[in-house]
C-alpha positions as a Markdown table, in Angstrom:
| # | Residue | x | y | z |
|---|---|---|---|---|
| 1 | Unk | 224.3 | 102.9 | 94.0 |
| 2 | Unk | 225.7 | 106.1 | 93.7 |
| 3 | Unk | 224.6 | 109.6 | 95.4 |
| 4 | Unk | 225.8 | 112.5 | 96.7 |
| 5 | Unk | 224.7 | 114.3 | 99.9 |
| 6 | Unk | 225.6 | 117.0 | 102.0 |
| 7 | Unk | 227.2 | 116.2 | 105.5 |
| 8 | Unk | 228.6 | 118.6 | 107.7 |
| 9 | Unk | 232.4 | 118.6 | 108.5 |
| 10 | Unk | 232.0 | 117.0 | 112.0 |
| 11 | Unk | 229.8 | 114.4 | 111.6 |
| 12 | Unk | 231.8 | 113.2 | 108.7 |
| 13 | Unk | 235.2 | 112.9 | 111.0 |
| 14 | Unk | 232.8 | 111.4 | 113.6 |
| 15 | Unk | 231.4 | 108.8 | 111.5 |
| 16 | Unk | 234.5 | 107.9 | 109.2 |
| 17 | Unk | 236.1 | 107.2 | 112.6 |
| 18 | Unk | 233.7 | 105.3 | 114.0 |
| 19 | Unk | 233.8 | 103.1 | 110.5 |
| 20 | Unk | 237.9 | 102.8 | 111.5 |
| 21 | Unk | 237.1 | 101.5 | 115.0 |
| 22 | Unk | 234.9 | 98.9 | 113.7 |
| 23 | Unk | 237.3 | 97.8 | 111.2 |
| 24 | Unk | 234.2 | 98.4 | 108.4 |
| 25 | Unk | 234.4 | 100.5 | 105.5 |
| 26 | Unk | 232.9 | 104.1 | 105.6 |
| 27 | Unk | 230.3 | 103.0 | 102.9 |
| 28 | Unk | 229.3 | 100.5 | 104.9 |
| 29 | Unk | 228.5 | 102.4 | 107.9 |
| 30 | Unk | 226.3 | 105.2 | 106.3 |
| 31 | Unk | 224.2 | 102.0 | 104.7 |
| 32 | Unk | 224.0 | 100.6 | 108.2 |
| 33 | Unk | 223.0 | 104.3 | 109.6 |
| 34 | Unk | 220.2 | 104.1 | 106.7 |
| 35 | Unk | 218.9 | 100.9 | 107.4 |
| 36 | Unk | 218.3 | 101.8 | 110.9 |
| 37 | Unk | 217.4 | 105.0 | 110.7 |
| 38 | Unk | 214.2 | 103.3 | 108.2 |
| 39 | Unk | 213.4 | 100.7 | 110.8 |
| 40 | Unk | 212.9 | 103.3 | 113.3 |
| 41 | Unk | 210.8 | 105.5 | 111.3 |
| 42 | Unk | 207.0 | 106.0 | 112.8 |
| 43 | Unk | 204.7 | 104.4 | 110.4 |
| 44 | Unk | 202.9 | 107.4 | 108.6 |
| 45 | Unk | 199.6 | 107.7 | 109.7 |
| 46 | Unk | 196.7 | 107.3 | 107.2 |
| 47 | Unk | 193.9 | 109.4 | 107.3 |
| 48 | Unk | 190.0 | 107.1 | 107.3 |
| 49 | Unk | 187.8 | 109.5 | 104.9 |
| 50 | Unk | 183.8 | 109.0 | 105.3 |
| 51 | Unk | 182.1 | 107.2 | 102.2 |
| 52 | Unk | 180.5 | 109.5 | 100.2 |
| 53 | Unk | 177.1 | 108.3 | 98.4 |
| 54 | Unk | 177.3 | 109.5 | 94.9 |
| 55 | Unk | 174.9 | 112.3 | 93.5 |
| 56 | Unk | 173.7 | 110.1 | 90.4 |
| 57 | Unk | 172.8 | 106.4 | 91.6 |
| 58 | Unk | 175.3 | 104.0 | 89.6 |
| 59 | Unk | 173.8 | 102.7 | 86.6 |
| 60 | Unk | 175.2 | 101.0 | 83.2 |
| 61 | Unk | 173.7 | 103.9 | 81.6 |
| 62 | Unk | 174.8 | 107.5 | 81.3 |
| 63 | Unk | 172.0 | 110.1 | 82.6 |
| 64 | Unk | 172.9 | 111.9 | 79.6 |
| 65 | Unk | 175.0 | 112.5 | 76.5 |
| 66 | Unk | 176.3 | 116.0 | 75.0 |
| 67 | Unk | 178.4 | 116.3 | 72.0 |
| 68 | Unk | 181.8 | 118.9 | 72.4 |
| 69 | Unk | 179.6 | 121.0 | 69.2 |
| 70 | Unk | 176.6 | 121.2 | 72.3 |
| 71 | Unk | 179.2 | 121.8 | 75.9 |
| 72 | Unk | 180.7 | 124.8 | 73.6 |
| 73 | Unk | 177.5 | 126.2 | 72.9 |
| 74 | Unk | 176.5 | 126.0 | 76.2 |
| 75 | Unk | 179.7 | 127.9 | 77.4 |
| 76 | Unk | 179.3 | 130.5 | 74.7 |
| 77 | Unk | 175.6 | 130.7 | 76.6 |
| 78 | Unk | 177.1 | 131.3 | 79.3 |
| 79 | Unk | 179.5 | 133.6 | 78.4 |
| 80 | Unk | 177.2 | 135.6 | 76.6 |
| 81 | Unk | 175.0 | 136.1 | 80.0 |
| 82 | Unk | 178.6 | 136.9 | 81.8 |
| 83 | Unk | 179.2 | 139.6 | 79.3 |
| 84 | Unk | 175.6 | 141.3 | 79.3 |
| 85 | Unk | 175.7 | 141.8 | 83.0 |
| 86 | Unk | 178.5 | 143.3 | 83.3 |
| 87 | Unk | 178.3 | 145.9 | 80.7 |
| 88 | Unk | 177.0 | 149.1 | 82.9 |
| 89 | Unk | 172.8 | 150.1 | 82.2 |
C-alpha cells in the first residue's frame, strides 16, 4: 500500500543508508521500523467503569407511551412557562 509521510531530511539519509548496508530495499526497512515500532507499543489501558442500576427496573413493558402530537405539546408547555417568566412584571 501506498502513503505519503513527512520525514525529515536526516533521518531519511540515515535510514536509506542503513537500508544500503543491509543490502534491503528502503521500503522494506520503514515496514520493518513499523512492525517494531507496533510490537513495542504499551498496551492502552482500559478504564473499569462501576455498574450502574438503571432508574426504571427492566421490564418487557414500556412505563409509558407518548405520541410525537403529545412530546410537542408538552414542549410548547413548556415553552410557554419559559416565555411568561421572563417577560418583566
Amino acid at each position: 500500500m501506498r502513503t505519503t509521510i513527512d520525514i525529515p531530511e536526516h533521518l531519511l539519509r540515515e535510514a536509506k543508508a542503513a537500508a544500503a548496508i543491509r543490502g534491503i530495499k528502503f521500503k522494506e526497512l520503514v515496514g520493518q521500523f513499523f512492525e517494531q515500532g507496533i510490537k513495542d507499543l504499551e498496551p492502552v489501558p482500559t478504564v473499569s467503569r462501576p455498574r450502574v442500576t438503571p432508574i426504571i427496573p427492566a421490564t418487557n413493558r414500556v412505563p409509558y407511551s407518548l405520541s410525537n402530537a403529545e412530546i410537542e405539546e408538552i414542549f410548547a408547555l413548556e415553552d410557554a412557562k419559559l416565555d411568561k417568566n421572563d417577560r418583566p412584571a
